[in-house]
C-alpha positions as CSV (number, residue, x, y, z in Angstrom):
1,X,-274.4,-41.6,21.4
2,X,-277.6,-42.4,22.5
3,X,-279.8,-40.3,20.5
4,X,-278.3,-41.4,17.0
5,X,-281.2,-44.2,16.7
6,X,-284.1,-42.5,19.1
7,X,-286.9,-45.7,17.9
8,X,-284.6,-48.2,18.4
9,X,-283.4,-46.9,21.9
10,X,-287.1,-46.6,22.8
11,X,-288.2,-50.1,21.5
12,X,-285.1,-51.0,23.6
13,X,-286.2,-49.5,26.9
14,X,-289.8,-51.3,26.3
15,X,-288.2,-54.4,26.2
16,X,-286.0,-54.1,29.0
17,X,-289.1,-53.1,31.0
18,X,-291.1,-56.1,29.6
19,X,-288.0,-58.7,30.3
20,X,-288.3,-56.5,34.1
21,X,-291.6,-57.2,34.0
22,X,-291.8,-61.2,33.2
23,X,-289.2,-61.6,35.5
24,X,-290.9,-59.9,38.8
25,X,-291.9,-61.9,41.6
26,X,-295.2,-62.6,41.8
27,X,-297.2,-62.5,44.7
28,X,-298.6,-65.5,46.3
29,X,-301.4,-63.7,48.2
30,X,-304.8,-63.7,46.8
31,X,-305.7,-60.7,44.3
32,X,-308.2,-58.5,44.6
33,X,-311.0,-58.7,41.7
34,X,-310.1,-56.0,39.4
35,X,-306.8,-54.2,38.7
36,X,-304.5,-52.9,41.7
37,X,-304.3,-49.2,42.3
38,X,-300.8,-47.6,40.8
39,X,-298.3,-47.0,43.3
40,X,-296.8,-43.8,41.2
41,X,-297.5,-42.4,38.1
42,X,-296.3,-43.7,34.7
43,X,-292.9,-42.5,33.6
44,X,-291.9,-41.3,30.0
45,X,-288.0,-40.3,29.5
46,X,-287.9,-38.7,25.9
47,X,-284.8,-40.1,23.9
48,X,-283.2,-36.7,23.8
49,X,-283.5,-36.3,27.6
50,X,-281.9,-39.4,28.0
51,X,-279.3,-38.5,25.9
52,X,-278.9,-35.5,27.8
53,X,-278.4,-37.4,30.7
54,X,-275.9,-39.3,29.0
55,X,-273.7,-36.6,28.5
56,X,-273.7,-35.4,31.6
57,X,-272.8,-38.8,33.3
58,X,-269.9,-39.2,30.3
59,X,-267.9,-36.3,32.5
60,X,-267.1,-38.9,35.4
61,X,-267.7,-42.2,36.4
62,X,-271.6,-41.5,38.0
63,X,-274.9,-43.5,38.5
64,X,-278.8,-41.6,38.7
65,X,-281.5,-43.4,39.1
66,X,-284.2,-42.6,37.2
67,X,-286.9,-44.9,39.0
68,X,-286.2,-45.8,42.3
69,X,-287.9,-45.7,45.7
70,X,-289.6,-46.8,48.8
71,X,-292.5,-49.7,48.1
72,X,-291.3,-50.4,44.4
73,X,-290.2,-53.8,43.4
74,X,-287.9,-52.3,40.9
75,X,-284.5,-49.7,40.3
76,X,-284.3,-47.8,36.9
77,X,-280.8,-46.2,36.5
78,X,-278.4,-45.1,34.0
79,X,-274.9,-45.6,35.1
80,X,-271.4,-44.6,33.1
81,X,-268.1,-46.1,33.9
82,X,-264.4,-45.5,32.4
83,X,-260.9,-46.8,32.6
84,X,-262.3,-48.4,36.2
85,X,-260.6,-51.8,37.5
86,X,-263.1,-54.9,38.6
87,X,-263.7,-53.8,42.4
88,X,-264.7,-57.7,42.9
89,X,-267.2,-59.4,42.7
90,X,-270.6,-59.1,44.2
91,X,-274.1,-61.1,44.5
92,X,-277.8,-59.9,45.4
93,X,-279.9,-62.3,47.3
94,X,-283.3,-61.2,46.2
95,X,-282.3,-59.0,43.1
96,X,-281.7,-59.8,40.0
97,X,-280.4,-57.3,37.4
98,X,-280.8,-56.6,33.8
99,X,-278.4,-54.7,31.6
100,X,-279.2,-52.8,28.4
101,X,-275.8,-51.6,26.7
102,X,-276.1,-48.2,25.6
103,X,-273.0,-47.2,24.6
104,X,-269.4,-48.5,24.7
105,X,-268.3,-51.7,26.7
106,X,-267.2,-53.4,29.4
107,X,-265.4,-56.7,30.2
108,X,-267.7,-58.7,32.2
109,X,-267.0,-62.0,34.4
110,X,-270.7,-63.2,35.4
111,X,-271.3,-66.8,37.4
112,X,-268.8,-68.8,39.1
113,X,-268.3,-68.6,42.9
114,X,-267.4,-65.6,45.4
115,X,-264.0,-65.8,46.7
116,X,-264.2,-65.0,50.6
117,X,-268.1,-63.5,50.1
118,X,-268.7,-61.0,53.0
119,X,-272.2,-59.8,53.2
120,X,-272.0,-56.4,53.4
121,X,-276.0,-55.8,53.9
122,X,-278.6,-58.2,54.4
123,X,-278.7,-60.4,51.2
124,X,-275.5,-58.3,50.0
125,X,-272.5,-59.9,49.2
126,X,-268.9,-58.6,48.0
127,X,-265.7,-60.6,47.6
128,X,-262.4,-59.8,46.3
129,X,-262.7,-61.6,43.4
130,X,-264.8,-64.4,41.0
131,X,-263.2,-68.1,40.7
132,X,-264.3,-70.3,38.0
133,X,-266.7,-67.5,36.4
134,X,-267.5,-66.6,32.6
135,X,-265.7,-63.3,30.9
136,X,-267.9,-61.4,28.6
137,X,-267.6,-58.5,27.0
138,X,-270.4,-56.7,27.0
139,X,-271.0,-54.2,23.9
140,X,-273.5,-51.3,22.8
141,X,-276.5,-53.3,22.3
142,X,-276.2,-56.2,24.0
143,X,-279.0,-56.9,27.1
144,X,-277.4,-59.1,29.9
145,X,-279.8,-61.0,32.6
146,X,-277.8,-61.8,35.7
147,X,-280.4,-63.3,37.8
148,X,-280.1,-63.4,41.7
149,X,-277.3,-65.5,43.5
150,X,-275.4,-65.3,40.3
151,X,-271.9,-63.7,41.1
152,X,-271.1,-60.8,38.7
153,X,-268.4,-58.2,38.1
154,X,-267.4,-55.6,35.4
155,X,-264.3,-54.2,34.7
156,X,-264.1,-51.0,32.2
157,X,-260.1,-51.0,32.1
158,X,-259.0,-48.9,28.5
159,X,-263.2,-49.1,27.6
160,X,-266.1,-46.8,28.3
161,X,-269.5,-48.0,29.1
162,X,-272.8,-46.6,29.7
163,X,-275.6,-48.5,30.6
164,X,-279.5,-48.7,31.7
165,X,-279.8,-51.0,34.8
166,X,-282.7,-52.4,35.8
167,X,-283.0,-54.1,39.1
168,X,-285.8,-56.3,40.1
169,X,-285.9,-56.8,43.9
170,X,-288.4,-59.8,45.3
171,X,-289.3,-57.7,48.3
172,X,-290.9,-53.6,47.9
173,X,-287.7,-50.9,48.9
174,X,-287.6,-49.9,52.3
175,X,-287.1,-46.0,53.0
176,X,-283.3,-45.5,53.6
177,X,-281.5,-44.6,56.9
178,X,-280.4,-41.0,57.4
């Protein structure tokens, strides 16, 4: 459970956000003088709501976003899967994601090639399966970087897995469609 070791979940959080950070595009145009004006407040999740969020997502296999949103470069989220079969493989373009192991673990196949890739959104892609890719298994406490382009797939067959996401994307969100 999450909230067994609340420093070393919080020191884990900062450096996922600090890898996020690093890892950001940076702009080529010229900066002002002076620091940029915040596009949103600063966020603080307290270990034991996190925890509590958790436990909620434990019930079923769910994603919430904690950070997420038109104009931001990034995607915060907390997502829980069990006893789920690969669903393929996929590949983002112009994201790249990191993953912070909370609890649990999941077999991962990471790199490799897309087998038929269909892109199923601008910059998008999903394909049955992975050919000549990497298995990992991924376990609580372990912080995988897939960066963008780099086919990836989890499978959580007999295992349970929760994890923080965080998704760097090289271009702002766009407001979605209704």
């Amino acid at each position: 459970m999450m909230n067994s070791n609340p420093n070393r979940v919080v020191f884990s959080i900062l450096a996922i956000l600090v890898l996020a950070a690093v890892a950001a595009p940076q702009s080529s145009k010229t900066r002002p003088a002076g620091p940029v004006t915040p596009a949103r407040p600063f966020a603080v999740f307290r270990s034991q709501s996190l925890a509590d969020l958790e436990t909620r997502l434990k019930s079923e296999n769910k994603n919430e976003d904690l950070i997420a949103g038109e104009g931001l470069q990034m995607r915060i989220a907390i997502q829980h899967s069990k006893n789920e079969p690969a669903p393929g493989g996929e590949a983002h373009d112009k994201a790249d994601d990191i993953y912070y192991v909370v609890d649990g673990s999941a077999t991962l196949t990471v790199g490799g090639r897309l087998d038929e890739p269909k892109e199923i959104q601008p910059g998008e892609w999903r394909g049955p399966r992975i050919i000549g890719g990497q298995t990992v298994e991924a376990k609580k406490g372990d912080l995988i970087m897939v960066p963008r382009g780099t086919p990836h797939q989890r499978s959580t067959m007999g295992q349970d897995y929760t994890i923080i996401l965080i998704k760097v994307l090289a271009e702002p969100q766009r407001a979605s469609k209704p």
